[in-house]
C-alpha positions as CSV (number, residue, x, y, z in Angstrom):
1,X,129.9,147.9,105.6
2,X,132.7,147.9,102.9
3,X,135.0,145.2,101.7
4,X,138.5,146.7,101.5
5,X,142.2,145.9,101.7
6,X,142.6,145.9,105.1
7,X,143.4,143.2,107.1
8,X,141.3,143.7,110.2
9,X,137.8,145.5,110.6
10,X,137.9,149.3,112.1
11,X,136.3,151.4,113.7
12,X,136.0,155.1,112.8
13,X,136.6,156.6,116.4
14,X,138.2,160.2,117.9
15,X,140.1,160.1,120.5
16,X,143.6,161.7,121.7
17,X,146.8,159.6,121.3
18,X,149.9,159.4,123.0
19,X,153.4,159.0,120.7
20,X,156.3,158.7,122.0
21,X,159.7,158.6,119.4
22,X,161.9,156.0,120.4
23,X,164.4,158.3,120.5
24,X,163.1,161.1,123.2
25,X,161.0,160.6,125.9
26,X,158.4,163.3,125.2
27,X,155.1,162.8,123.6
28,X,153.1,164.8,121.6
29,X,149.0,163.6,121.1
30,X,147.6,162.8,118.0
31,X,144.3,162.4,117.2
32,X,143.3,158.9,116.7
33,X,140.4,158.7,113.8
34,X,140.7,154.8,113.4
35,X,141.4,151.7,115.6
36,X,141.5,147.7,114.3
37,X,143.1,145.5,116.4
38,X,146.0,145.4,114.2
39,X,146.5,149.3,113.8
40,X,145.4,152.9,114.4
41,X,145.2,156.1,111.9
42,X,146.7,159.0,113.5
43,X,145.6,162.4,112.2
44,X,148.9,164.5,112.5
45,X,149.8,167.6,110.0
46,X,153.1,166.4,110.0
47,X,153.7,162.9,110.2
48,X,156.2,160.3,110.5
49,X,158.4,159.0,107.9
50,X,157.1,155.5,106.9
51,X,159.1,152.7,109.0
52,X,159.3,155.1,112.0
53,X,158.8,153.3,115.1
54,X,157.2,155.0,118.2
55,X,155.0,154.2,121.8
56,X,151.8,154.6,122.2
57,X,149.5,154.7,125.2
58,X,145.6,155.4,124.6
59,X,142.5,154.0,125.9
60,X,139.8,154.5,123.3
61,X,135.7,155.6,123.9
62,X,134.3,153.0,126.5
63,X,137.9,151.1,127.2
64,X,136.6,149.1,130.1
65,X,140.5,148.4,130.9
66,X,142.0,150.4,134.1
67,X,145.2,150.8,132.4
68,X,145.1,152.9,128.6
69,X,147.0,150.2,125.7
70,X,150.4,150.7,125.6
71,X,152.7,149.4,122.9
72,X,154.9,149.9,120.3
73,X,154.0,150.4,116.4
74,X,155.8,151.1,112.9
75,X,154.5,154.1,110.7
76,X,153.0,152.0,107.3
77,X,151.8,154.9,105.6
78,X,152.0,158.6,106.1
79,X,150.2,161.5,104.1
80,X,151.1,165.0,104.4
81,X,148.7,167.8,105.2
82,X,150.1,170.1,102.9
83,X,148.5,169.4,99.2
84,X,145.1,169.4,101.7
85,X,144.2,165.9,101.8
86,X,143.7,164.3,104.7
87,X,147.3,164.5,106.8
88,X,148.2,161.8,108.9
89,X,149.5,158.2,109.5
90,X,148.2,154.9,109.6
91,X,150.5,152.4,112.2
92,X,150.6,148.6,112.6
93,X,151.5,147.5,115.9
94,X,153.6,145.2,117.3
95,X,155.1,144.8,120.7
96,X,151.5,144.6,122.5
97,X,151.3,142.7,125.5
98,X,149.1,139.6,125.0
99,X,146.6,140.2,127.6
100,X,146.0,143.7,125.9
101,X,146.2,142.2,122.4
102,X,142.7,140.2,124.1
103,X,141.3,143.2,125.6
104,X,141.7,145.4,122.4
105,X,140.0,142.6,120.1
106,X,137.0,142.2,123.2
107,X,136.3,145.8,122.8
108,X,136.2,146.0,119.2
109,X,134.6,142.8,118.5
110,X,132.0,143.3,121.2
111,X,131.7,147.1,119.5
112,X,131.3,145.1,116.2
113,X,128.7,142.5,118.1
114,X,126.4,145.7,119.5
115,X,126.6,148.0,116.7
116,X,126.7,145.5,113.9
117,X,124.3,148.1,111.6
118,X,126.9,150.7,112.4
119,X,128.1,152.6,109.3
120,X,131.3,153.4,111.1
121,X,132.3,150.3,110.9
122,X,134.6,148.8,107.6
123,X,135.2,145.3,106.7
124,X,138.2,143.3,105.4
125,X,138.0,140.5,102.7
């Protein structure tokens, strides 16, 4: 475990996310590669410009909920694949329902709880 300047513990987790821009209704999927309750990194070559707002819908590894998380999040950082670093996006979100904002922090507190040797896992101060 680290101490870093995030805000929130995450976990280092792959799984396919769905954006959709505010202004169209198509999505494309991302590549999730880290979840907190507060945001999500989103590997994408090209991303977002920061202050972007989109949708997402995903339901993580072992989301017990029947429905995926759906909610709305702002870009708050975005690096581009071409100087080969890694590309992508990291999004705070906002606009979560309440009793989703509860089951997100369950699952990754309860992940934290059952895998508290995990080095997957990255602490906050």
């Amino acid at each position: 475990m680290r101490v870093g300047r995030r805000s929130a513990p995450r976990k280092a987790l792959t799984f396919p996310c769905h954006v959709y821009l505010q202004r169209s209704s198509m999505a494309s999927i991302c590549m999730a590669t880290n979840l907190s309750s507060r945001g999500i990194w989103l590997g994408s070559v090209v991303p977002l410009d920061i202050g972007d707002c989109v949708q997402l819908s995903f339901a993580p590894p072992g989301w017990s909920d029947a429905q995926p998380l759906v909610c709305l999040a702002a870009v708050r950082r975005a690096i581009g694949g071409l100087d080969g670093g890694v590309a992508g996006m990291g999004l705070e979100f906002y606009g979560i329902a309440p009793s989703q904002q509860r089951a997100l922090i369950g699952y990754l507190y309860g992940a934290i709880s059952d895998q508290a040797q995990d080095s997957d896992w990255v602490a906050s101060a």
